[in-house]
C-alpha positions as CSV (number, residue, x, y, z in Angstrom):
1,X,-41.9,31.6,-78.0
2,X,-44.9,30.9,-76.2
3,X,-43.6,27.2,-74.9
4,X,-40.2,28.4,-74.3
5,X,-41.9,30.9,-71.6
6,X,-43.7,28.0,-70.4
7,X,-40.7,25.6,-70.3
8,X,-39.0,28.5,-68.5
9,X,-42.0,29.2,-65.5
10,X,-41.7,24.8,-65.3
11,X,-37.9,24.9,-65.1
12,X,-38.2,27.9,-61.9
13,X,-41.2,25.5,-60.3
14,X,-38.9,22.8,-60.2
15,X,-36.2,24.5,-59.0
16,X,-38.3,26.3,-56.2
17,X,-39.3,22.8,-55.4
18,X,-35.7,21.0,-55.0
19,X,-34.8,24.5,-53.3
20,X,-37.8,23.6,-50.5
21,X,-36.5,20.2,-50.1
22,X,-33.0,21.1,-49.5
23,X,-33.9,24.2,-46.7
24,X,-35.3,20.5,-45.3
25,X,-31.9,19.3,-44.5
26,X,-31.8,16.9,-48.2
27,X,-28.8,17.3,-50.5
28,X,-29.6,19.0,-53.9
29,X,-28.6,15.1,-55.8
30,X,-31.1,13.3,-53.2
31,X,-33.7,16.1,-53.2
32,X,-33.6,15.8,-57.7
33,X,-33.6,12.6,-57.6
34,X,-37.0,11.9,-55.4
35,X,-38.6,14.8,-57.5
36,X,-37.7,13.1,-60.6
37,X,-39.0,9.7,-59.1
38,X,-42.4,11.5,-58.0
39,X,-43.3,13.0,-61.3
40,X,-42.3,16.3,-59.3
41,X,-45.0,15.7,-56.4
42,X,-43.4,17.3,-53.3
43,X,-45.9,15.4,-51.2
44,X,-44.8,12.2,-52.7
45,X,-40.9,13.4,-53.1
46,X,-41.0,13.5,-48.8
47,X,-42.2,10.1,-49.4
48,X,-39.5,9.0,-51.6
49,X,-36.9,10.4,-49.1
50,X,-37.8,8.3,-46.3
51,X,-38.1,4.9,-48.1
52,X,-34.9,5.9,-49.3
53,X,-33.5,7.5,-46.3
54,X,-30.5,5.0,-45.9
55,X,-29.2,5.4,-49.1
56,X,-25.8,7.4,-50.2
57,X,-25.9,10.0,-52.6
58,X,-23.7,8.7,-54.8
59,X,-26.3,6.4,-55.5
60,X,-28.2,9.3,-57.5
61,X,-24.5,10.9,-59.4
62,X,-24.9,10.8,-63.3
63,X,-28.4,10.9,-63.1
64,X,-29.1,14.6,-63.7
65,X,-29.3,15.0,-59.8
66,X,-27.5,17.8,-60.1
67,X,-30.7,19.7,-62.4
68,X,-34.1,20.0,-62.7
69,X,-36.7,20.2,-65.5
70,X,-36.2,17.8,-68.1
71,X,-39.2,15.7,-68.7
72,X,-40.8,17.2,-65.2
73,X,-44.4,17.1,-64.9
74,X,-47.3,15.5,-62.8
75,X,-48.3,16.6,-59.9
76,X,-46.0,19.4,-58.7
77,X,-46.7,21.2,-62.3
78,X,-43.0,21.2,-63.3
79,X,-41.7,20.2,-66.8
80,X,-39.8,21.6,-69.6
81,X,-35.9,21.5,-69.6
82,X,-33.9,23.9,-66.9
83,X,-29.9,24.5,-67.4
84,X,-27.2,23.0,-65.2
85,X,-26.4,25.1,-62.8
86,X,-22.2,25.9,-61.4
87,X,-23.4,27.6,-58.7
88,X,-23.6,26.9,-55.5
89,X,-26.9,25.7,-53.7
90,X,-28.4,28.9,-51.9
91,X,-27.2,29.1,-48.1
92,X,-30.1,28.3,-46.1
93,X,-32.9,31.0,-45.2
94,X,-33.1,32.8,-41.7
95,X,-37.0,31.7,-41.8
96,X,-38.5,28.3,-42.3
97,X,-39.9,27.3,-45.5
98,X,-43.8,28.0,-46.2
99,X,-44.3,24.3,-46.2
100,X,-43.0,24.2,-42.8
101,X,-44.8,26.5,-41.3
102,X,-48.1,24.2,-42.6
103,X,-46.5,21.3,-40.9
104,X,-46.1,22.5,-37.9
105,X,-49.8,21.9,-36.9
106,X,-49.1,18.4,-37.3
107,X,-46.3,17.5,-35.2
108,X,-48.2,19.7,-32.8
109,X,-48.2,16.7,-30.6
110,X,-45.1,15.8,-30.8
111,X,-43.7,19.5,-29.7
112,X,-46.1,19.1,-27.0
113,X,-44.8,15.5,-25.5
114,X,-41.2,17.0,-26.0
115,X,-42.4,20.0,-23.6
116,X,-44.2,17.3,-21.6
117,X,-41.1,16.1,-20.8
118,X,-39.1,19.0,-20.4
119,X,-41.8,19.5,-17.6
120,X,-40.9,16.3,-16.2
121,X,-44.0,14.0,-17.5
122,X,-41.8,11.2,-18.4
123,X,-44.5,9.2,-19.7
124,X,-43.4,9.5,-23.7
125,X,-39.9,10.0,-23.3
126,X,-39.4,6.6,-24.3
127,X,-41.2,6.8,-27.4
128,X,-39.5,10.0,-27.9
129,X,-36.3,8.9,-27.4
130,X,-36.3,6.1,-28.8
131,X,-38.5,6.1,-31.8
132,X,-39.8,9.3,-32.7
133,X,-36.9,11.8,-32.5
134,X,-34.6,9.4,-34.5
135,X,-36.7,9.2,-37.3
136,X,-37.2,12.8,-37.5
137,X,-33.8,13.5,-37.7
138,X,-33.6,10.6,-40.9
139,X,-36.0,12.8,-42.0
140,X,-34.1,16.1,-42.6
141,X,-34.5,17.4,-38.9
142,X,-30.8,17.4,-38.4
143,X,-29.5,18.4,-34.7
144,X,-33.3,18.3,-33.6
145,X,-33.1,15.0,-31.4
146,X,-29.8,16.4,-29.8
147,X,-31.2,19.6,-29.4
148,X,-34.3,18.6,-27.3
149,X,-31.9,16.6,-24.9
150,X,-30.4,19.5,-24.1
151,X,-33.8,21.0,-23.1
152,X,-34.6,17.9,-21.6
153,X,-31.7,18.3,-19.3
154,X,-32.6,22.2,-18.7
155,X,-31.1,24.3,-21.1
156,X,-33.4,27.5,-22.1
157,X,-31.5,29.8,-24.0
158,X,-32.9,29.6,-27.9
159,X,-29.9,31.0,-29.3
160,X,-27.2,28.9,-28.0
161,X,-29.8,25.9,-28.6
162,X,-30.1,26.7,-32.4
163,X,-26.8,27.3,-33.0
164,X,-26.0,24.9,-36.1
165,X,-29.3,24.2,-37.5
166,X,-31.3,24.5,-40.0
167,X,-34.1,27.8,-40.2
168,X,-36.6,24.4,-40.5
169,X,-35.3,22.6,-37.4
170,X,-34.9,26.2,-35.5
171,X,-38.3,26.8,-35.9
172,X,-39.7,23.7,-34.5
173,X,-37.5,24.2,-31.4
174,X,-38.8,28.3,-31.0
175,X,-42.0,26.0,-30.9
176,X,-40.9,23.4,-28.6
177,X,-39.5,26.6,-26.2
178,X,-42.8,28.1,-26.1
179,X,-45.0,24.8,-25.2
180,X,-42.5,24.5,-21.9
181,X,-42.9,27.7,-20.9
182,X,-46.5,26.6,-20.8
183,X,-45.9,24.8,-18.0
184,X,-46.8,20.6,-16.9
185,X,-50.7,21.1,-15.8
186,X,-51.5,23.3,-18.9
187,X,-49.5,20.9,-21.3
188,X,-51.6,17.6,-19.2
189,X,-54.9,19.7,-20.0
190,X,-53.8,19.8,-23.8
191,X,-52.3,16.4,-24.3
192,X,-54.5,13.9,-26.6
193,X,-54.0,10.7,-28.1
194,X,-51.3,11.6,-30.4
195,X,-49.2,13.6,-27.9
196,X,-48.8,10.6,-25.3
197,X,-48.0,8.3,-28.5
198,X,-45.7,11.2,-29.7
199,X,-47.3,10.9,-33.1
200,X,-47.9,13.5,-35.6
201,X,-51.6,14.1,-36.6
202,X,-52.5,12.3,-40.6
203,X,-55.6,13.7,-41.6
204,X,-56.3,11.3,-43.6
205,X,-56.9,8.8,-41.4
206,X,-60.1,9.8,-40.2
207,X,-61.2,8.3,-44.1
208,X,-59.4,5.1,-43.5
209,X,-61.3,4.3,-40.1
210,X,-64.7,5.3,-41.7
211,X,-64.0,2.3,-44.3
212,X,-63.1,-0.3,-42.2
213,X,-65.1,0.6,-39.1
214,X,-67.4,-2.1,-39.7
215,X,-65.0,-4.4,-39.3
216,X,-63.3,-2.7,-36.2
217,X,-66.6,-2.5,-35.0
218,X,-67.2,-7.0,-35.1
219,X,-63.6,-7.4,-33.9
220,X,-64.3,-5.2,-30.7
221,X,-67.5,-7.0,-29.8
222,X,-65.8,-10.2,-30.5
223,X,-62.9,-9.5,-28.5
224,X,-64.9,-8.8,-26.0
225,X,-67.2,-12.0,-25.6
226,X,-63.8,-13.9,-26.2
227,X,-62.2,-12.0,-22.8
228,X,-65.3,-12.7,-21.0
229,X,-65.4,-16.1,-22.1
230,X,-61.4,-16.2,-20.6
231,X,-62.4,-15.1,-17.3
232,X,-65.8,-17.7,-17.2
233,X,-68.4,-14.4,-17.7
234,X,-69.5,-15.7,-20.9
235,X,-71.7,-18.0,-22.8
236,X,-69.3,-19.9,-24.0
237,X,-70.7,-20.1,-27.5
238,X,-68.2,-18.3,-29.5
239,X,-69.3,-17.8,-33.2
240,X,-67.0,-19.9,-35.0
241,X,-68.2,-18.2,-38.3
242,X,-67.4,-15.3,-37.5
243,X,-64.3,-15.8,-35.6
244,X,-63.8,-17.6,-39.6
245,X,-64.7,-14.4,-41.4
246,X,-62.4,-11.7,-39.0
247,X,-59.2,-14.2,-39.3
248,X,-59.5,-13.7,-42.9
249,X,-59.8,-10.1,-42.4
250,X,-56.8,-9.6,-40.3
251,X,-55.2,-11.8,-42.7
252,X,-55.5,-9.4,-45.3
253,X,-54.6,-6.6,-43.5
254,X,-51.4,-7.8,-42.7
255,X,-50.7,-8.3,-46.3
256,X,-51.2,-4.9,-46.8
257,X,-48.8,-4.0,-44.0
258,X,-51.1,-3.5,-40.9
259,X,-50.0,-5.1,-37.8
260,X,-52.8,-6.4,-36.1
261,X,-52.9,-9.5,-35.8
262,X,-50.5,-9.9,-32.5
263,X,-52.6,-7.1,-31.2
264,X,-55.9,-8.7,-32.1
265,X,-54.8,-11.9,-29.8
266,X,-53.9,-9.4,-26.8
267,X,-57.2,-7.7,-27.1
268,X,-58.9,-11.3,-26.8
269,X,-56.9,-11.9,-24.0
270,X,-57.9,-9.3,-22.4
271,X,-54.7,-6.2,-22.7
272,X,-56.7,-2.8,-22.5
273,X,-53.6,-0.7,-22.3
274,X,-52.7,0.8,-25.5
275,X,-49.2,1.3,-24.5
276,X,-48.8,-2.6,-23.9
277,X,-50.6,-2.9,-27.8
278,X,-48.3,-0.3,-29.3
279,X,-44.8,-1.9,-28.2
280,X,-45.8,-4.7,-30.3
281,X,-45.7,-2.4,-33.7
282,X,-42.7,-3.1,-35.1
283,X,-40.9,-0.2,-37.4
284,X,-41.4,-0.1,-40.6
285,X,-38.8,-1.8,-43.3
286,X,-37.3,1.7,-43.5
287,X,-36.8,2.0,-39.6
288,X,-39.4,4.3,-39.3
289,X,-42.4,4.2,-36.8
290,X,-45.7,2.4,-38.3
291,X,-47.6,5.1,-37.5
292,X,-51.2,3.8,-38.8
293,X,-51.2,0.3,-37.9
294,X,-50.4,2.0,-34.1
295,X,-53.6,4.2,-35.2
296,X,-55.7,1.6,-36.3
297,X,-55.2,-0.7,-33.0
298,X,-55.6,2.2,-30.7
299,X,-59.1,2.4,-32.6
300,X,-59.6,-0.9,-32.2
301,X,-59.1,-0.6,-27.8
302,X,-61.6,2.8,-28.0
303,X,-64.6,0.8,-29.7
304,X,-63.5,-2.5,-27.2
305,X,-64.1,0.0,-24.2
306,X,-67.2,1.7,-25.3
307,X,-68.8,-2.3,-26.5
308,X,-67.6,-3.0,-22.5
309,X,-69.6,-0.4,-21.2
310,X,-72.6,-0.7,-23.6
């Protein structure tokens, strides 16, 4: 009796869990099926759904993507077998998922450059436009990237905008509606990094610059002997050994899928701007923005500036 309760509490995590994926905008077959491919880690289920944001569902029929349960476990704490259900999947909820709601700190920026521009700051419009928005709606933000032209182009009223979408998407436009009533200067006074790139916060990158900031660290003063050495202020007398020893480094980051190495020869050439560096990040296989190779090179120009001043 005892592990029939239990396999019935695992059955209504799992459930709850494909149920917070779909009020995302994911079918109930695509939403099963990345569980079931994450050992029912939601985290690592949102990941699942953008490397496989292209494909159809049929992909995932006759694969129990229609139920949760059996043989769940791992990280999201969901196992045990759960019975096929004939009804229909739950209409969507008049308030945004819990999970949103702990999001929305993170796109902060973003709903702040979309504001920007409402305002008529045009600088990340482009990245907006053309990058961001797009892969937000592959990402179960469907109607969003329409709905912010229509701010863009003036429209105010939050009920006709929402009309159509999601309680997830409608909550991140409420958002966006409140950052434009903020006004240009205030928004200017707010904007970091991250907001001018368009990019949502990771906090876990912090971790990933204190490990290779050593590194950053000899590329930047390199970089900058090599500029000066370009415009005939240096010594001349490059280290050769060391230029050696950072090639090798950028090598491997590229094979782990950081693009730095075309950025690295701009830096040496002298490029400060990180907008110039960031339009030579590709998107990633999936078609999404590389978010932390842009991250890591934007580093990169910070510790170049403050070795130029030193």
């Amino acid at each position: 009796q005892q592990q029939q309760q239990q396999q019935q509490q695992n059955a209504m995590a799992a459930q709850e869990l494909v149920k917070q994926l779909m009020e995302m905008g994911f079918s109930k077959l695509k939403a099963t099926a990345a569980l079931r491919n994450s050992s029912f880690d939601l985290i690592d289920a949102l990941q699942w759904l953008e490397e496989h944001a292209d494909d159809p569902d049929s992909m995932f029929e006759g694969n129990g993507g229609g139920s949760v349960g059996a043989g769940a476990g791992g990280g999201g704490g969901a196992g045990g077998a759960a019975p096929a259900s004939s009804a229909p999947a739950p209409a969507a909820q008049q308030a945004p998922s819990p999970m949103v709601i702990q999001m929305a700190p993170l796109f902060a920026p973003v709903l702040r450059a979309i504001a920007l521009v409402a305002n008529k700051n045009m600088r990340p419009h482009q990245v907006l436009d053309q990058v961001r928005l797009p892969a937000m709606e592959g990402d179960g933000w469907k109607g969003l990237h329409a709905t912010v032209r229509r701010i863009w182009a003036g429209e105010r009223n939050a009920t006709a905008l929402k009309g159509g979408l999601d309680a997830n998407t409608s909550f991140f436009v409420d958002k966006v509606l409140e950052l434009v009533a903020v006004g240009a200067d205030a928004l200017e006074r707010q904007a970091d990094d991250d907001t001018w790139a368009a990019m949502p916060k990771d906090p876990e990158f912090d971790a990933v610059v204190q490990q290779l900031r050593p590194m950053l660290q000899r590329m930047a003063k390199f970089a900058v002997a090599r500029t000066r050495d370009a415009f005939g202020q240096g010594s001349g007398m490059l280290d050769e050994k060391e230029e050696g020893e950072l090639t090798v480094f950028i090598d491997k980051m590229e094979a782990a899928q950081y693009q730095l190495k075309t950025g690295w020869e701009m830096v040496c050439a002298g490029v400060r701007e990180t907008g110039d560096l960031l339009e030579c990040v590709s998107p990633l296989a999936n078609g999404k923005p590389d978010d932390k190779s842009a991250r890591l090179l934007r580093t990169l120009v910070q510790l170049i500036v403050e070795t130029e001043v030193e």
